[in-house]
N, C-alpha and C positions, 0 to 999 in steps of 0.2 A: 615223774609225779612224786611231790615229798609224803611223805607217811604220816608226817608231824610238824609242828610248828612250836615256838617258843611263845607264850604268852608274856608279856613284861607289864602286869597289874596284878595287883594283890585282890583286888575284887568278885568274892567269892559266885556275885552273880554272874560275871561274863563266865567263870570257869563253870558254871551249871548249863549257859546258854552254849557254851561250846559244847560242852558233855550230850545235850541237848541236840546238834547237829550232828553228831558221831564225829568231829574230831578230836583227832589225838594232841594231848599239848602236854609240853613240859614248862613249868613257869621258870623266866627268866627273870628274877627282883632284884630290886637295888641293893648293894653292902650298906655297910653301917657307916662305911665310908661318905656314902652318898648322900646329897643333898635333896632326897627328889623332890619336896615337899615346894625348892624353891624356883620346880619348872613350872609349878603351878598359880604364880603369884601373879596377877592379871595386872596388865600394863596399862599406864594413865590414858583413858580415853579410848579403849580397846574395847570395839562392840564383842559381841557373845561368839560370834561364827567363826572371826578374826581369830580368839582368844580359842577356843577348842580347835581349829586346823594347827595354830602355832606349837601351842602345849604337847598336842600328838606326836607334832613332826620332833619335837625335841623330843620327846619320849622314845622316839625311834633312833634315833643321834644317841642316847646315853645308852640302850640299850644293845646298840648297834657295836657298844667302845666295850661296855660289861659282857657280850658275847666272846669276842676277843679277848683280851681278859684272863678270860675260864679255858679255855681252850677247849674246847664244845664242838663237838663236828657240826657241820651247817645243816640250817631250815629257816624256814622264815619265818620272820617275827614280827607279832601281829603287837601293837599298841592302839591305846583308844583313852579319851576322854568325853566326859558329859558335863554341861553345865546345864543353870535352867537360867531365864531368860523372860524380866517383862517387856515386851517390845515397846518400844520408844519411850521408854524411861530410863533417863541416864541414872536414877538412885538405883535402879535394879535390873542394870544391864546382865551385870554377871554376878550371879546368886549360886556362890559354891556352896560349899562343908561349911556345914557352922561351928563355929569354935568353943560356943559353949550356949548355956540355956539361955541365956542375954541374945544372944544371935539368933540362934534359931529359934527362940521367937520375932524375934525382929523380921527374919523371913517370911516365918509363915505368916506374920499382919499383911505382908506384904502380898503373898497369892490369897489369903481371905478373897472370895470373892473374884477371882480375878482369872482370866485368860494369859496362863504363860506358854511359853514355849521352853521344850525338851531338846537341847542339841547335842549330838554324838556323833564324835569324830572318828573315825580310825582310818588306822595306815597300816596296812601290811608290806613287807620288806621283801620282795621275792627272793632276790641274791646280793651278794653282801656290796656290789658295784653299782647298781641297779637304784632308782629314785623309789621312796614309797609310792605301793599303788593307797591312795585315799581319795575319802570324801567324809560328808557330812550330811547326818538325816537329821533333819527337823520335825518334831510331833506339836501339837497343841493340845494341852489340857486345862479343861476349864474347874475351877474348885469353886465349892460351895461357902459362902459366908461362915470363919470360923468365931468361934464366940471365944472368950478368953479363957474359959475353963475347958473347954474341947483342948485349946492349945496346950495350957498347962499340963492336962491330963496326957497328950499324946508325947510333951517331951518329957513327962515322967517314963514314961515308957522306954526312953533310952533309942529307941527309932529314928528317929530326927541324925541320931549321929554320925557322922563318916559317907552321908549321901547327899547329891548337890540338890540344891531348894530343902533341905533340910527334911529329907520326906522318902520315903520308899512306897513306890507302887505296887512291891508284891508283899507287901504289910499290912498295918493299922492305915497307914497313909492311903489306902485302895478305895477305906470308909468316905473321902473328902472330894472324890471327884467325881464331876455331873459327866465329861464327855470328853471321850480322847479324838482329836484326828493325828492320824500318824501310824507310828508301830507304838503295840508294847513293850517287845522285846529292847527297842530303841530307847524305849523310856526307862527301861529297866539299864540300858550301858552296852547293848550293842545289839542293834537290828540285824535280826537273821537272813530277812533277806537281801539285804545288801550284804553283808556275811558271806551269801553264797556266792554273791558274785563277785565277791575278791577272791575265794577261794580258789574258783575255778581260774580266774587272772593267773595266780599264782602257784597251780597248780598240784594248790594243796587237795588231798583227798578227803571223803568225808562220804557218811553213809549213802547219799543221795548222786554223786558224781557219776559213776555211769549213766543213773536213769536221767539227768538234765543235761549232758552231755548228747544222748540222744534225741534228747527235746531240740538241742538248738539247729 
């Protein structure tokens, strides 16, 4: 059983949601060297599901090379991404980070009103031979008709920045949704309960592991 695991995202919410499960993680981030910005750049014609399994699995390949590297004793190493997604629109297949207030307004016109989907990948790396254990959960949320001065006012707010569909669910962005199906925690960058059950794959520990161990 590992004690700990290497996180490889800077994303202040997974490391709450992990905190959140009782596991232990040391973050594993890219050098200055690295390019990570350009594992993230979605391929011509690449739906949404396509585009978070591939981005992860690479996340886990660069991280996997950066482990090594540092000379780091082993644990495994968990990566994840999330995009949002309006289904069967190819103008808004893949709705990352918005680049700047141009952008993210351009997103949010885009969920105004609108049924998207929340997708979040991850992969954990059990042993360093070993293929990622992954998957993908998918949520839907539905947003309320935004009006241009809601928009304006919410990307003054600085919110919108550094989160995909341009929007944080444990924010201001909370005030704009009628109805989740899915996880929140998912919506938020990584679903707990799927979480656990990589964990348990993987044989990472975590406050809950005895008592679901004997559940099963």
């Amino acid at each position: 059983m590992h004690s700990f695991l290497y996180l490889a995202s800077q994303s202040p919410r997974r490391q709450e949601l992990l905190t959140q499960l009782g596991v232990r993680f040391e973050l594993l981030l890219p050098s200055s060297d690295e390019n990570a910005e350009a594992i993230e750049a979605p391929l011509a014609n690449e739906n949404a599901r396509a585009y978070v399994e591939r981005v992860t699995l690479a996340k886990c390949d660069a991280a996997l090379q950066r482990w090594a590297k540092r000379n780091l004793p082993w644990a495994p190493i968990l990566c994840a991404d999330t995009t949002v997604s309006l289904p069967n629109s190819d103008a808004a297949q893949i709705l990352g980070k918005a680049s700047d207030a141009a952008d993210a307004e351009r997103i949010l016109r885009l969920l105004s009103g609108q049924t998207h989907q929340v997708l979040t990948a991850i992969a954990l790396l059990p042993q360093q031979s070993a293929k990622p254990i992954s998957l993908v959960q998918v949520s839907e949320v539905e947003f309320m008709p935004l009006s241009d001065n809601l928009i304006k006012a919410y990307i003054a707010s600085q919110e919108p920045y550094g989160k995909a569909g341009a929007y944080g669910i444990q924010g201001l962005g909370s005030a704009f949704i009628r109805r989740i199906v899915g996880s929140y925690s998912g919506i938020m960058g990584l679903p707990l309960f799927e979480m656990a059950t990589l964990l348990q794959q993987a044989g990472v520990s975590f406050t809950l592991t005895p008592e679901i161990a004997n559940q099963a």
